[in-house]
C-alpha positions in Angstrom: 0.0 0.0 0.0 2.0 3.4 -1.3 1.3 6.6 0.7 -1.2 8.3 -1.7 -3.8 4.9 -0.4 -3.7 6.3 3.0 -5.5 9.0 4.5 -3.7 11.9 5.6 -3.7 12.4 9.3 -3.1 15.8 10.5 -0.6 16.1 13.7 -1.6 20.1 15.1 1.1 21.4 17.4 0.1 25.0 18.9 3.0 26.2 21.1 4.3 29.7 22.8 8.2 30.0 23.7 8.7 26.8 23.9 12.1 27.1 22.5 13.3 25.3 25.9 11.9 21.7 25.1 10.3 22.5 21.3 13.3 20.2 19.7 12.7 17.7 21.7 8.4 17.6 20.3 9.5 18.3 16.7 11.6 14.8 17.1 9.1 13.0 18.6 6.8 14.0 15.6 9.5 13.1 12.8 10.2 9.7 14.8 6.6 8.9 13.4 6.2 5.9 11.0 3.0 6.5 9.5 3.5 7.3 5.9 1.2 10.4 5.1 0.8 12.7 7.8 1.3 16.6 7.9 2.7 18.7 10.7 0.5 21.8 11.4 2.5 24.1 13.8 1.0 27.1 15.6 3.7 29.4 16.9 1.3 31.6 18.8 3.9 35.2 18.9 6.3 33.7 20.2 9.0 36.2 22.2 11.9 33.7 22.7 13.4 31.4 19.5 10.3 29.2 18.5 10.5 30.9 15.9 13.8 30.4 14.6 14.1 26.8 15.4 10.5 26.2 14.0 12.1 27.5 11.1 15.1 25.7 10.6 13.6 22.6 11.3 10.6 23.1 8.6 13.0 23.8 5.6 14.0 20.0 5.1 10.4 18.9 5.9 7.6 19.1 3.1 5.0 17.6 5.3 5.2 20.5 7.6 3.1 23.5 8.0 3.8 26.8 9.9 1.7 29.4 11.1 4.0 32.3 12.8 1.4 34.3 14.5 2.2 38.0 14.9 -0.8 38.7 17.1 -1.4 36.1 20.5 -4.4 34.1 20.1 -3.8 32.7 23.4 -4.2 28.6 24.1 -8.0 28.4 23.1 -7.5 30.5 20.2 -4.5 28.9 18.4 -5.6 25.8 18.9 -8.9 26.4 17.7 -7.2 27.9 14.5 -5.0 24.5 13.8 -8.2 22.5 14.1 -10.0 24.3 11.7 -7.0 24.7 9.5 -6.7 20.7 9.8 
């Protein structure tokens, strides 16, 4: 069974500085098996380096999807957002 035979499971990740333990959630996501699933990160205006390292870690990843908020949408918000963006 090739990828394009499975459904595509969205995995939403809203965060806010996280930059302390965000590495660590990004490689639990990529140590996933299942073929054809999508990574839909919220950064919700971040102030420390999510950012950044949201970035780097996207540009090798075509499965993944940033939204870099400027304005905080606080927890209910963002994650609200990423569901509907799902």
């Amino acid at each position: 069974t090739g990828m394009t035979d499975r459904p595509l499971v969205t995995a939403v990740l809203p965060c806010w500085n996280s930059a302390a333990f965000i590495r660590e959630t990004l490689a639990c996501l990529d140590a996933q098996t299942y073929g054809a699933i999508e990574v839909l990160v919220g950064d919700d205006a971040s102030s420390d380096e999510t950012p950044a390292i949201l970035r780097e870690w996207a540009v090798s990843r075509p499965n993944a999807r940033l939204i870099l908020r400027e304005t905080n949408l606080g927890w209910v918000g963002n994650c609200n957002d990423l569901m509907a963006q799902a």
